[in-house]
N, C-alpha and C positions, 0 to 999 in steps of 0.2 A: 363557492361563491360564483353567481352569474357571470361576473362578466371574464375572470381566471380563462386564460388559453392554454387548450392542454396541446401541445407541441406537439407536430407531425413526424414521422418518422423520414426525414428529409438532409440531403448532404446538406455540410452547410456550406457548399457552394451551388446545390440547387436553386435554379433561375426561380422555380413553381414558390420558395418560400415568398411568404407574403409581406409586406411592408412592416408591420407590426413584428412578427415575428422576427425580424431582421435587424429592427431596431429595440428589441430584448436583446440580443446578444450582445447589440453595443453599450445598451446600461447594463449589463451584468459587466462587461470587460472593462468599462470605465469607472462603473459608481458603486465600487466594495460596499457588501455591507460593514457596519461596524460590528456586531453581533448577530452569529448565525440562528440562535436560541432566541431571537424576537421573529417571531413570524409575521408581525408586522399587519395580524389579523386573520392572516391565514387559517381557517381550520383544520386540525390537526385528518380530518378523514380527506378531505382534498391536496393533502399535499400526499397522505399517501395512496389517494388513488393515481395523480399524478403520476408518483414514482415510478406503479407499477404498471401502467401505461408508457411510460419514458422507458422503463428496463428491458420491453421486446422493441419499443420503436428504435432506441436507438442499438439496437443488437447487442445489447452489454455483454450475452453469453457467448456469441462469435469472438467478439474484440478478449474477451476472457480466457476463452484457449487457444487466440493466438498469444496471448502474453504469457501465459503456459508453456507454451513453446519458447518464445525468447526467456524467459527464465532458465528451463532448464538449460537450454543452447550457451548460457552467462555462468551456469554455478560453478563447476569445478576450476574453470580459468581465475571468476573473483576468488574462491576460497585459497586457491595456490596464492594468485599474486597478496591476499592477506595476510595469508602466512609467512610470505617472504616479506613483505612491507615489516611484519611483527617483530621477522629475525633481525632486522637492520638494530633493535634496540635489547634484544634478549636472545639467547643463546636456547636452543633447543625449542625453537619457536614453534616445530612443527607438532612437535609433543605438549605445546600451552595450548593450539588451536585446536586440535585434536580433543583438548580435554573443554574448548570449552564448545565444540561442535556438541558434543554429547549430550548438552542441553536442550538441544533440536528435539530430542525424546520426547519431550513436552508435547510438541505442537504436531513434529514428524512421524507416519506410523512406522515398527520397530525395523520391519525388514527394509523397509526403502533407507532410514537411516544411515543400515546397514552397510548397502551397499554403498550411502554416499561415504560415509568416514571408511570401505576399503578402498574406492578408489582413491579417496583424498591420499592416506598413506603410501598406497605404492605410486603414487605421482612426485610426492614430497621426497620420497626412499630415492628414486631417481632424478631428482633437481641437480640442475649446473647452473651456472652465470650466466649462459648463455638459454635456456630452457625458461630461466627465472626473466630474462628479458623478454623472450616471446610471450610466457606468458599475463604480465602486466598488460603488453599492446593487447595481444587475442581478450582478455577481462575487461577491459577499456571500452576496446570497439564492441564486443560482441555483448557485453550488459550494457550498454549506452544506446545499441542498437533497439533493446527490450527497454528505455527508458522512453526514448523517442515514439514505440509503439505506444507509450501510456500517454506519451503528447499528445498524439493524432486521436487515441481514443477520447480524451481528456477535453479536447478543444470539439470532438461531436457532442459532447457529454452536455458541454456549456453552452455549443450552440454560438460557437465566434469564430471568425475565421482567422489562418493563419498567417501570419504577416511576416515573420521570423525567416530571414534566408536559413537556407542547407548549413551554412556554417556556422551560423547563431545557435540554432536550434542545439546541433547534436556540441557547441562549445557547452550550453545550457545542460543536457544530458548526460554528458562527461563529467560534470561537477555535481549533479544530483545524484552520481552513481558513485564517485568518490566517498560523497557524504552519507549517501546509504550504508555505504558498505563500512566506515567508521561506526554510525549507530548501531549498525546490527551486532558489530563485535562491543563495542563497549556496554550495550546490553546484556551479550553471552557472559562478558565479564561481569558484570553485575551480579549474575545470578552464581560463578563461580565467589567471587569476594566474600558474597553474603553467607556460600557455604565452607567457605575456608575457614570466614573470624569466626562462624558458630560451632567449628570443627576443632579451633583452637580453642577457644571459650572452655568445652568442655575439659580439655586436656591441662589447661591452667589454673582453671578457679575450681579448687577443693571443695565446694559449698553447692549442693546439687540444686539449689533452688535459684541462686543467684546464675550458674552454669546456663542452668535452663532459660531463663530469662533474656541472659544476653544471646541465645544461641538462635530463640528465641527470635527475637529485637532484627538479630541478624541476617538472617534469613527474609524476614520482611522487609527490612529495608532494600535487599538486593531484588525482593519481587518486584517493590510498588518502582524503584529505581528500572529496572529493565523495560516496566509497564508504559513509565515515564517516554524512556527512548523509543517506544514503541509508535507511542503517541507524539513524535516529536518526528518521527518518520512520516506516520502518515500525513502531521505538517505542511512538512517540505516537499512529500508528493504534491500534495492540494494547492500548495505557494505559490511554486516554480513551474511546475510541469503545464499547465494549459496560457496560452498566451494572450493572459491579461494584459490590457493596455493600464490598468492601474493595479496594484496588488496591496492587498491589508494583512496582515500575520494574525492567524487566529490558534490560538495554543489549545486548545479545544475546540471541536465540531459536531453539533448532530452526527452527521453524514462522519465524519473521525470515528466515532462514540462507538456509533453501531457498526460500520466498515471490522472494527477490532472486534468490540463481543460478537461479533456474525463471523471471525474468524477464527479466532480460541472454539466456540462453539462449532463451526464446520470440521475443523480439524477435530474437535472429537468427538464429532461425528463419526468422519472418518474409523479413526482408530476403533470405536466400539463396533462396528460393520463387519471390518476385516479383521476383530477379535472373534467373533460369532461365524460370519460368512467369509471368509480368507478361498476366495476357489479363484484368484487372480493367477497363482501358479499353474493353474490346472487349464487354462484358458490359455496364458499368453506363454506358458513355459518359463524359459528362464529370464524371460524380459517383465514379467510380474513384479517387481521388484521396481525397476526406470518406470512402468504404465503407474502404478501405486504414488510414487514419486510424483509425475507428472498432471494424475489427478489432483493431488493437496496441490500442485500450481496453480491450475486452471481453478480451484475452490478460494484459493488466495488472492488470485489476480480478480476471478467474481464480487469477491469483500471489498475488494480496494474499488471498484468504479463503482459498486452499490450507492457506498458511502459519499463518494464522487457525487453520484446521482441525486443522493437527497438532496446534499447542499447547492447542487445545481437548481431543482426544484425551489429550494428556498429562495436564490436568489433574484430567482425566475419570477417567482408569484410575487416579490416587492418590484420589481422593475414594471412588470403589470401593473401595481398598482399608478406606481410613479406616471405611467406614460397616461393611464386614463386620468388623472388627476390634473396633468397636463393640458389635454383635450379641451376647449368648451363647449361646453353642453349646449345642444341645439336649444333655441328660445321657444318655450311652451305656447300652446295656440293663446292662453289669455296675455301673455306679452308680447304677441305679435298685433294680436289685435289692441 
């Protein structure tokens, strides 16, 4: 559409933004949409030329491996202090998380896995009271630190500025990395439950039809259940983390939708690459392994502002509409004359 402003590649405290452009950020921050699936007229080939105009302007793939980096800088601190949060309620906690890391297989390729469930163990093998306190604080601060990175990204994403003192902000971050770190494990369990009762299923019901069925049943329910938590993460990313002056809870998103299948699909990407071409050891030596690892971040943290990016798009081109609707139209030469 004619009059749609495809947005400059500009801080969003650069002076050069233009009046209009300034005042999108503030209907986007203030006036949620109700539904991100109305484009509101939008055509579907201009939102995604936008996009992919918005995805080098606004550097998605820098801001992408820097969250690569605070990712991995976050993992084994949250996974200890996970594991120790777990023991508080169950006994051999390290040996439940352990088994239910190994569901990462999915998404993780084998050798990076590898390496993260050994160091997980010999970290957990040497835990104290005191190591178990450190590292709760080091998981706190240092994934909260990689949450805040997805603020800053988040709020260029949207194109609003940040209003949030230093201590709002990262109390905000501390709490979205708390709750991260809840759904990712009650995910991992999901996908364990569903393989336990279909494991039991078979071992109890004598009737290989009924067996199969619920084993079956069971299994799916622990997918579409994990898929759910997935989808309820990348929520809460999209809620909390960019500092809307008004917020609406959308349980599904375009920019959700695709963020997830762009990242199941990246990741096995991945794995088929380094099934076929695996020459990372041969390049980076024994660090092949953490660079493997650190890649699936940087392809992860890419999904998650993609997804960011549409929905931004989206809410971009209504807020465009809003404000030209707003405008009056200059009065034509036969009604002046």
């Amino acid at each position: 559409m004619k009059g749609f402003i495809i947005r400059s590649a500009l801080s969003i405290r650069d002076p050069q933004w233009s009046r209009t452009e300034r005042r999108i950020g503030e209907v986007v921050s203030r006036e949620p949409l109700h539904s991100l699936w109305d484009l509101h007229g939008v055509p579907v080939r201009v939102l995604v030329a936008r996009t992919w105009k918005s995805l080098f302007a606004d550097r998605l793939f820098g801001h992408a491996a820097e969250l690569g980096f605070y990712f991995l800088f976050a993992l084994f601190p949250t996974l200890f202090s996970a594991s120790s949060i777990l023991g508080l309620a169950a006994r051999s906690a390290d040996k439940i998380y352990d088994r239910l890391l190994a569901y990462l297989s999915v998404v993780i390729p084998a050798s990076a896995l590898g390496t993260v469930l050994k160091t997980f163990n010999d970290t957990t093998a040497a835990a104290t009271p005191g190591k178990l306190t450190f590292g709760l604080i080091a998981a706190v601060w240092s994934a909260s630190v990689g949450i805040s990175a997805i603020q800053d990204t988040l709020n260029a994403v949207y194109k609003i500025e940040n209003t949030r003192s230093y201590v709002k902000a990262r109390i905000y971050a501390i709490g979205l990395t708390v709750l991260l770190t809840i759904l990712v494990t009650l995910s991992l369990a999901s996908l364990l439950g569903g393989d336990f009762v279909g494991t039991l299923a078979t071992h109890l019901i004598h009737y290989q039809i009924p067996a199969t069925a619920v084993s079956i049943a069971a299994r799916v329910i622990g997918w579409a259940s994990a898929t759910a938590l997935l989808n309820l993460s990348f929520g809460a990313i999209y809620y909390w983390a960019p500092d809307f002056k008004s917020r609406r809870w959308h349980w599904l998103t375009p920019g959700g939708a695709i963020g997830i299948l762009g990242w199941l699909l990246a990741s096995l990407g991945l794995r088929i690459y380094l099934h076929y071409f695996n020459n990372y050891s041969v390049t980076y030596g024994s660090l092949g392994a953490v660079i493997i690892l650190l890649t699936w971040f940087y392809l992860s943290g890419l999904m998650l502002l993609l997804g960011a990016e549409i929905n931004s798009e989206i809410e971009a081109g209504s807020a465009e509409m809003f404000i030209a609707a707003s405008i009056p139209s200059p009065a034509s030469p036969e009604n002046s004359a």
